[in-house]
C-alpha positions as CSV (number, residue, x, y, z in Angstrom):
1,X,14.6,8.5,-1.2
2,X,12.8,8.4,-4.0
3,X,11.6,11.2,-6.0
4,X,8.1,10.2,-6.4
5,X,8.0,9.8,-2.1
6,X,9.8,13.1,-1.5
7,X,7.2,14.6,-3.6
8,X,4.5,12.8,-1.4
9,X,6.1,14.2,1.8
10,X,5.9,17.4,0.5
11,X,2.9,17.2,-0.7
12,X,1.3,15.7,3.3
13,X,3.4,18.5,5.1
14,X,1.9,21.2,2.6
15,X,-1.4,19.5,3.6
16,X,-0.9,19.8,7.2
17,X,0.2,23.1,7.4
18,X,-2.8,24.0,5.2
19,X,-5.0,22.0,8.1
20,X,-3.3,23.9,10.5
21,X,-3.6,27.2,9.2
22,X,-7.3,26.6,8.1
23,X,-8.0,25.4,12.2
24,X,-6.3,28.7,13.8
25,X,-7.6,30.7,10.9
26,X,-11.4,29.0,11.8
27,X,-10.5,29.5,15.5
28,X,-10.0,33.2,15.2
29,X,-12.9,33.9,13.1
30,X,-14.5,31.6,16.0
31,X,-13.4,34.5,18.7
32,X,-14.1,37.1,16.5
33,X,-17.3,36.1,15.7
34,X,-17.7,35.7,20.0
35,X,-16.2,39.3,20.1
36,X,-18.6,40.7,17.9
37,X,-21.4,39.2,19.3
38,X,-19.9,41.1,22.6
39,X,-19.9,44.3,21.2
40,X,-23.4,43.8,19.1
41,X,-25.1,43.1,22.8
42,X,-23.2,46.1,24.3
43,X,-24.1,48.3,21.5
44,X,-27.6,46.8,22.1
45,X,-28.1,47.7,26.1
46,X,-27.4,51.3,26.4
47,X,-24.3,52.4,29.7
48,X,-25.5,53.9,32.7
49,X,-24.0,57.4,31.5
50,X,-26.8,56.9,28.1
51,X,-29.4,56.0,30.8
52,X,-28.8,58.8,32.9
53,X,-29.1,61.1,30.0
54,X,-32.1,59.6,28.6
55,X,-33.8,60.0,31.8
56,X,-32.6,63.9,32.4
57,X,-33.7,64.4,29.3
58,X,-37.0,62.8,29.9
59,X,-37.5,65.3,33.0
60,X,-36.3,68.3,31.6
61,X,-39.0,67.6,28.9
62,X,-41.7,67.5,31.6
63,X,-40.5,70.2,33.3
64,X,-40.7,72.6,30.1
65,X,-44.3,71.2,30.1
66,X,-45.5,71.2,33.6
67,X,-43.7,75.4,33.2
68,X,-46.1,75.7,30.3
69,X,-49.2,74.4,31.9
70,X,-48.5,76.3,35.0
71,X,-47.4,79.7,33.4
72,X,-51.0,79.6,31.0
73,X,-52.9,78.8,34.1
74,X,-51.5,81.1,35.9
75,X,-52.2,84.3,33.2
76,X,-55.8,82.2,33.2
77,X,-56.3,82.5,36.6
78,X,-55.4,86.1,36.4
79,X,-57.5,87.3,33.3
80,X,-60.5,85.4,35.1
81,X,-60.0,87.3,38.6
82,X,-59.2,90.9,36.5
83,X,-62.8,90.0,34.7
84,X,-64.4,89.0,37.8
85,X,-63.7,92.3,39.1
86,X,-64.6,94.4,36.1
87,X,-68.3,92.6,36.6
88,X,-68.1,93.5,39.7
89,X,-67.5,97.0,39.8
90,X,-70.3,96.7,36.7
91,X,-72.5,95.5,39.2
92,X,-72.3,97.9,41.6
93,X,-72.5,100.5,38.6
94,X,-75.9,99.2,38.0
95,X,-77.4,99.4,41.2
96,X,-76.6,103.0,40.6
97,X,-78.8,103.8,37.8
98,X,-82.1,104.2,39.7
99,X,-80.0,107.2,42.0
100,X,-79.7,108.7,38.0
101,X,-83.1,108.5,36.9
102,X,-84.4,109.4,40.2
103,X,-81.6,113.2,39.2
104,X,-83.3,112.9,36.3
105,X,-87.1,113.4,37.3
106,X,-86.2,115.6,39.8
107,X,-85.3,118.1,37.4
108,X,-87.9,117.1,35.1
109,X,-90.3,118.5,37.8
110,X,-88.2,120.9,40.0
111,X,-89.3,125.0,39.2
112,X,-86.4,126.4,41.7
113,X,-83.2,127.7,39.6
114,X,-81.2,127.4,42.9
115,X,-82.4,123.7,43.2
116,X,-82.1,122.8,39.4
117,X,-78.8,124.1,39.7
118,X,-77.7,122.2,42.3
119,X,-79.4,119.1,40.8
120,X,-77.4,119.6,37.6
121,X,-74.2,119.8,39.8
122,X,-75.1,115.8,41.0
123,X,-76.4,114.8,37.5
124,X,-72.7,115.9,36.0
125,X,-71.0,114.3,38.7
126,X,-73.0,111.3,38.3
127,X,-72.6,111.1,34.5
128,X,-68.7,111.7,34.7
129,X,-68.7,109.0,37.2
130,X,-70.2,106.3,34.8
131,X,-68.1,108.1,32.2
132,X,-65.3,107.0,34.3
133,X,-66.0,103.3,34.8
134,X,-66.7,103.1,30.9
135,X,-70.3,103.3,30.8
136,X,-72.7,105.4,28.3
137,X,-76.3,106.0,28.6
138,X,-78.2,105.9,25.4
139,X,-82.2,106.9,24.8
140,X,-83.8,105.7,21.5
141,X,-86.5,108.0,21.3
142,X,-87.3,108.1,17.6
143,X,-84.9,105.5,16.3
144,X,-86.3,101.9,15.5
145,X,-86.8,99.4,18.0
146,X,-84.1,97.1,18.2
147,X,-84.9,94.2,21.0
148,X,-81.2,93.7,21.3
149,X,-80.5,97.4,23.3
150,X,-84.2,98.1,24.1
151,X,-87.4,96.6,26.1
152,X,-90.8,97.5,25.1
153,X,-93.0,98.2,28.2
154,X,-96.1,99.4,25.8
155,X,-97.5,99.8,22.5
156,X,-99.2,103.0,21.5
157,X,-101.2,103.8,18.3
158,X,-98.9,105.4,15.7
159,X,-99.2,109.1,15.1
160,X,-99.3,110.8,12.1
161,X,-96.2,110.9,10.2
162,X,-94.9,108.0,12.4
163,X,-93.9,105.0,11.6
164,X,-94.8,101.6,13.2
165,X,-91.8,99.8,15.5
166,X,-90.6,103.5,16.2
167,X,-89.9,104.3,19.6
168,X,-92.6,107.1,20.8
169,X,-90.9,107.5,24.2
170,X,-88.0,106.2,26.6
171,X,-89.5,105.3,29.9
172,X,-86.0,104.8,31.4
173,X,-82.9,105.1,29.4
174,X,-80.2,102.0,28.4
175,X,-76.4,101.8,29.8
176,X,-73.8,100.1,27.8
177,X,-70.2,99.4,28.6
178,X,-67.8,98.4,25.9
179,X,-71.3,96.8,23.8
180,X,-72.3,95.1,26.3
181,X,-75.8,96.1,27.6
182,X,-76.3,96.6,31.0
183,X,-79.5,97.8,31.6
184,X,-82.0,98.1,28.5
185,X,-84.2,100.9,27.6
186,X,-87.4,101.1,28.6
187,X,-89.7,102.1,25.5
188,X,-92.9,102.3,24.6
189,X,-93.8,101.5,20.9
190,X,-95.2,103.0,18.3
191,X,-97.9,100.1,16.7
């Protein structure tokens, strides 16, 4: 052979090796390529154990909130019924207040020390029963007229020495408990 074909054998088997490297080199890059594209769409669609935990922790996080709800209804529910029965009582307290004035006028008018005695005896039993449930009585006589504690049954000419929107005299005297007015004063106005 000559030198000039041995060189050109050479030269076609280098070639076709090359080829045939380059086709299994493209073949595997082909499957890899394939593999990857596995593993991109596994990555993409989560397993059952990822599910699962996705949906317990979906319920756990509505049970934490369905706990919440439930616990501040319940303390809702229960301040509501403790205030329902505070007014309550207060209304029961205020169907008492005419047995108070009626203590009252009795010993406005009553002469007999035995009797006034005795009628003081209810009156302080009476008193430390509204002092019990929270209540005060207030009378306004000779302070100024405030419409927010106070009603104004008349108006009277002012006196000497008196000023006009003073109260001259309490007709029936105001309760309170904790502010809150639960019977006003009945006044009558100096004008």
């Amino acid at each position: 052979m000559e030198p000039n074909e041995k060189e050109e054998l050479e030269t076609a088997a280098a070639e076709e090796t090359q080829a045939t490297d380059s086709a299994a080199e493209n073949e595997m890059k082909g499957e890899a390529q394939a593999e990857g594209g596995e593993e991109t769409k596994e990555a993409k669609e989560p397993s059952e154990l990822e599910k699962a935990t996705a949906l317990a922790e979906d319920y756990k996080r509505k049970w934490y909130a369905v706990t919440a709800e439930y616990d501040n209804y319940r303390k809702r529910t229960a301040a509501t019924a403790s205030q329902k029965y505070a007014e309550g009582r207060s209304d029961i307290m205020v169907k008492l207040f005419p047995v108070g004035d009626n203590i009252d006028r009795a010993l406005a008018v009553c002469n007999d020390e035995n009797m006034k005695k005795g009628l003081e005896m209810v009156k302080t039993s009476f008193d430390k029963l509204l002092a019990d449930e929270g209540i005060e009585g207030f009378d306004p006589t000779g302070e100024e007229f405030d419409s927010t504690t106070s009603a104004a049954i008349a108006a009277l000419p002012a006196e000497e020495g008196e000023a006009e929107g003073t109260v001259k005299q309490t007709f029936l005297k105001g309760y309170r408990k904790n502010g809150k007015i639960l019977r006003f004063a009945q006044v009558i106005v100096a004008k």
